[in-house]
N, C-alpha and C positions, 0 to 999 in steps of 0.2 A: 575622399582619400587624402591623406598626409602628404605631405612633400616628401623627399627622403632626407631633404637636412634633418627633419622632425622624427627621423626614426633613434630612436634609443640605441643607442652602442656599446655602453660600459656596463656594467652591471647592477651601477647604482641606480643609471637610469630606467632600469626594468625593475629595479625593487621599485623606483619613484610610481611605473606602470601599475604594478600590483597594488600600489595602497590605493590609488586610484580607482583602481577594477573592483578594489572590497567598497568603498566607497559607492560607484555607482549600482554595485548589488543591492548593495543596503539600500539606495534610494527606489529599485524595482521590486522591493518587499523581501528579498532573499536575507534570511535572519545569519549565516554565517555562508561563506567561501573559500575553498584549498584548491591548491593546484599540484598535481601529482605526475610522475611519471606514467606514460601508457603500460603501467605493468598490473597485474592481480596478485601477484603471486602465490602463496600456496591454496588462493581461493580455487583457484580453476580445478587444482585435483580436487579438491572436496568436492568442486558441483559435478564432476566426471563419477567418482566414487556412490554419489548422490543419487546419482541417473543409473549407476550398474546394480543397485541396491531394488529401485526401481520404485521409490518413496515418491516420484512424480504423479503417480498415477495415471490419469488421461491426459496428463499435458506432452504431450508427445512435443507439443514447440519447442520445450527446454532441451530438446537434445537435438535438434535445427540447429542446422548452421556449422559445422563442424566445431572449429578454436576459435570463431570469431565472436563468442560471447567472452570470452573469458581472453581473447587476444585484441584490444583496441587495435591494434595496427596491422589486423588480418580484416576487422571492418572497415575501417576507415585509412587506406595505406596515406602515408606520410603524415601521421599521427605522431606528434613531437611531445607532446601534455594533454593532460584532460583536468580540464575546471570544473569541479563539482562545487554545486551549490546545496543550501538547505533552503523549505518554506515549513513554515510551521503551519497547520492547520485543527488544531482541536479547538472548539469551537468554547466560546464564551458570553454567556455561561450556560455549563453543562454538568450535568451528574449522571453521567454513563452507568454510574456501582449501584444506583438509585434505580435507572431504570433497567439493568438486568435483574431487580427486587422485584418490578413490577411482573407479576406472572401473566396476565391479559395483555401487558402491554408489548410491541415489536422492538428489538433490538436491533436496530441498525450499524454498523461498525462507522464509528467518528468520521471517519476519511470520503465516506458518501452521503452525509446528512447536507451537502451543500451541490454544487456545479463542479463536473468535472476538473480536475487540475488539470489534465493534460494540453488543454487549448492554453488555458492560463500562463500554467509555467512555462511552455512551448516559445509561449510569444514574449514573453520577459528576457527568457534566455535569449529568443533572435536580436531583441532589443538593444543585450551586454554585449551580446559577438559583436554586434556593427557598430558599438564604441567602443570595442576593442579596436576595431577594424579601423578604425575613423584615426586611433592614434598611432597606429603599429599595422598599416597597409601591406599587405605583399606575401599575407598568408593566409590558411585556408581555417576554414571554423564551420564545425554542425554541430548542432546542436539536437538532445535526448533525453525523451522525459520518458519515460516508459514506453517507448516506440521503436527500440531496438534491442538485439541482444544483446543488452553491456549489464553485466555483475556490476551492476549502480552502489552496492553497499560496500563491496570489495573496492572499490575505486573511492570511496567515498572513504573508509578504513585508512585507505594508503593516501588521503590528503588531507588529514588530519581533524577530519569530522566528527571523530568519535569512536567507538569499537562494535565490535558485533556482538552481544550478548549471549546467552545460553539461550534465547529463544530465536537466534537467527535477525536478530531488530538490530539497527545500528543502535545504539544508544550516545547520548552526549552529557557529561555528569552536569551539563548547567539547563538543556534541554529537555531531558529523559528520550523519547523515541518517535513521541507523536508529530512526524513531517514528514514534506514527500521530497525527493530529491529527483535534481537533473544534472546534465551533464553539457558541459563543450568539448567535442575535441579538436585541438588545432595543433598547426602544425608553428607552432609561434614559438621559441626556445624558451619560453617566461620560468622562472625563478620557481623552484617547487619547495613545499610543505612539508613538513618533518611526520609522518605516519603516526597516524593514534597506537601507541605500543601498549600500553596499560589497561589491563580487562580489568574493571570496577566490580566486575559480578563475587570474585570471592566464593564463599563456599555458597553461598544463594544459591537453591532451586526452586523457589517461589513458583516461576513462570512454566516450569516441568511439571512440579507436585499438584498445581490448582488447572492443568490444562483441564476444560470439561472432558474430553474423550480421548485424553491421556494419549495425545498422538506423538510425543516428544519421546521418539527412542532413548535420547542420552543429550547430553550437551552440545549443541551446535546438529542435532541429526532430528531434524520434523519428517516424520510419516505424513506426507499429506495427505494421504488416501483415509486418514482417521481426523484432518483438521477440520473446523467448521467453516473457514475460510474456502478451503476446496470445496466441500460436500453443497454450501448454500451458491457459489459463482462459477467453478470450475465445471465442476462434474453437471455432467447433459441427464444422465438418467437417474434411477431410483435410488435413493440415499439406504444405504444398510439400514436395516432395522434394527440391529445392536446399536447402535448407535442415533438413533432419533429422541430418544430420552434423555440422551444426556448432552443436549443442544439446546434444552430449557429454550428462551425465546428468541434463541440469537437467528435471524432470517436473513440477512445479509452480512458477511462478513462476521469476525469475533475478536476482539480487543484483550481478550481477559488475559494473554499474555505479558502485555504491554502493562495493563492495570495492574496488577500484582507487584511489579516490579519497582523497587524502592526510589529509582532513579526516576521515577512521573511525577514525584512531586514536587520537580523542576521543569515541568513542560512547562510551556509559554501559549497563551493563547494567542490565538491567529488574531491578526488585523484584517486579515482578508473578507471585505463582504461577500464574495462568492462562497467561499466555504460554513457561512452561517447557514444551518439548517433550513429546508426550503418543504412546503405542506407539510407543515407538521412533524415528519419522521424522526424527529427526537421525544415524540411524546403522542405516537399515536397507536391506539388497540388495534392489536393483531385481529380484531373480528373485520373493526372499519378496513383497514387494509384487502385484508380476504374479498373485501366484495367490491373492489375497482373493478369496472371493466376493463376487457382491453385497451377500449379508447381513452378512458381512464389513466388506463398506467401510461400508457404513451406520452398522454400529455403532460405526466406528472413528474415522469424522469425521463421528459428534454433535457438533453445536457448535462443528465446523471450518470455515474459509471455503475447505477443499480441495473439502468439495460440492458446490459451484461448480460443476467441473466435469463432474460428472455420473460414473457408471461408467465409461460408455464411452471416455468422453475423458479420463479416468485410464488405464484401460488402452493407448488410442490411445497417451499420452505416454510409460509405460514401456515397450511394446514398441519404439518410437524410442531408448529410452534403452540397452534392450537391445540392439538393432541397434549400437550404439556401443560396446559392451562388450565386453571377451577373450571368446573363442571358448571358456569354458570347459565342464563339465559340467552346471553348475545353468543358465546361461546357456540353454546352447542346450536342454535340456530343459524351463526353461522354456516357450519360445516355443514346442517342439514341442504343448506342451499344451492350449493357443490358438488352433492352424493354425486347426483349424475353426469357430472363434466363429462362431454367429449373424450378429454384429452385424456386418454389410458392413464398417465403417469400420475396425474392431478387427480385423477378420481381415484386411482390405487393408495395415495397418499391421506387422502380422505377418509374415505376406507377406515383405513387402519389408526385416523385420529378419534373418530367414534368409537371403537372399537375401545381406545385407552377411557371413553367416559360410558361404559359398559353398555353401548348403543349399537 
């Protein structure tokens, strides 16, 4: 801890703190830094409006918690600022629009072809707070990477990170969207950011018109109960069968909102070797995937946020992805291999991917 002659008193000495703190971000990998007011503001009604629409589907979590996702200082009381950072992670090199061509081949969404972020950026951010802490002693700091209820892009909006797009993505006109973000919140009075005001989207609806399953009610309003994002992570049980065909190979996760959009052709590729693709998953057939074992998947995504979904609803998703695939030989031998799974859900979904290669 500091002395207190060493604490900052004037205000120059807290802008001196903040180029500092961008500074030490940048040396813990965080590609940009803003500091905000604990406020959302008219985010909060929209995710309230969001939840009474009822567009969450099974995630009943989002409506947990009463205001304290959308009220920083109903989470965390004496909440003075919140420090949002960026990490960029799309991986390099990659051809994501390449391999959603591939029909045999798995679609994994960019954000999990590498080691979880959340231990990563977790321990970056504890890293900033305690040299925050180390220069400006005598306040409080926690730290959140997707581990609590905070409107992370609304907060990240309102400290100058970028804007929110028609698909719901922060976007950053030098960035595009591909990053993950966390947050501090402390109780430290530090100098705040002037809000990203300027929406870049224009008349664009790129990211609405090419959704696969057209789950984009209107601008800023995603139906998740029709995203591919829910259906392959979210959702526990049987995916609609409306909608299994037009999910082409995507098995975990879907990007195609992001890809469309004009503003990716300023992502940044990641530095991070964590997030570099790890067995394959940027380039491997959905047959080979199909026939991990359990012990298999387990070993495979240690420290993957594909976990998530569990075996079965790994498998559930490939056999989908299969059912959309050329009638080849690995294809359909695959899925013959599976007929009989156990698992109700995995063999229903199988089922019904023969069935697409008139089997």
């Amino acid at each position: 801890m500091s002395a207190a002659s060493d604490q900052p008193s004037t205000t120059e000495d807290f802008s001196d703190l903040v180029t500092r703190i961008r500074g030490w971000a940048r040396e813990l990998g965080f590609a940009d830094l803003g500091i905000t007011l604990p406020d959302t503001g008219e985010h909060g009604q929209h995710l309230q409006d969001w939840l009474a629409e009822g567009y969450h589907g099974e995630m009943e979590y989002m409506g947990y918690h009463g205001d304290k996702r959308y009220t920083p200082r109903s989470l965390v009381p004496g909440t003075a600022r919140v420090i949002s950072v960026r990490m960029d992670y799309l991986p390099s090199p990659d051809s994501p629009k390449e391999a959603l061509t591939n029909r045999e081949g798995a679609y994994v969404t960019r954000y999990a072809l590498g080691r979880d972020y959340h231990k990563l950026i977790r321990k970056r951010l504890a890293t900033l707070a305690n040299r925050i802490d180390e220069a400006l002693s005598g306040y409080e700091y926690r730290a959140f990477v997707d581990s609590a209820p905070v409107l992370e892009r609304a907060l990240a909006q309102r400290a100058g990170l970028g804007w929110i797009g028609k698909n719901n993505m922060l976007i950053h006109p030098k960035a595009g969207s591909f990053f993950f973000l966390g947050e501090i919140f402390t109780s430290a009075p530090l100098p705040v950011d002037a809000p990203f005001e300027t929406d870049h989207c224009g008349s664009c609806t790129a990211c609405l018109d090419l959704c696969p399953t057209d789950a984009f009610v209107g601008p800023h309003q995603l139906d998740a109960r029709r995203c591919i994002s829910y259906l392959t992570i979210e959702l526990r049980g049987s995916i609609p069968e409306e909608l299994r065909p037009l999910m082409g190979n995507r098995v975990f996760g879907c990007d195609d909102c992001q890809l469309v959009c004009p503003w990716q052709k300023f992502s940044k590729p990641t530095g991070e070797d964590d997030f570099q693709p790890r067995h394959g998953l940027d380039n491997s057939s959905l047959a080979e995937l199909f026939l991990w074992t359990e012990e298999q998947f387990l070993k495979r995504t240690e420290g993957s946020a594909i976990r998530r979904t569990g075996y079965s609803g790994w498998l559930r998703n490939l056999a989908v992805g299969l059912g959309n695939a050329p009638s080849t030989i690995p294809v359909i031998e695959a899925l013959k291999q599976r007929a009989d799974h156990p698992d109700d859900m995995v063999r229903e979904h199988v089922q019904w991917a023969l069935k697409q290669h008139g089997l």
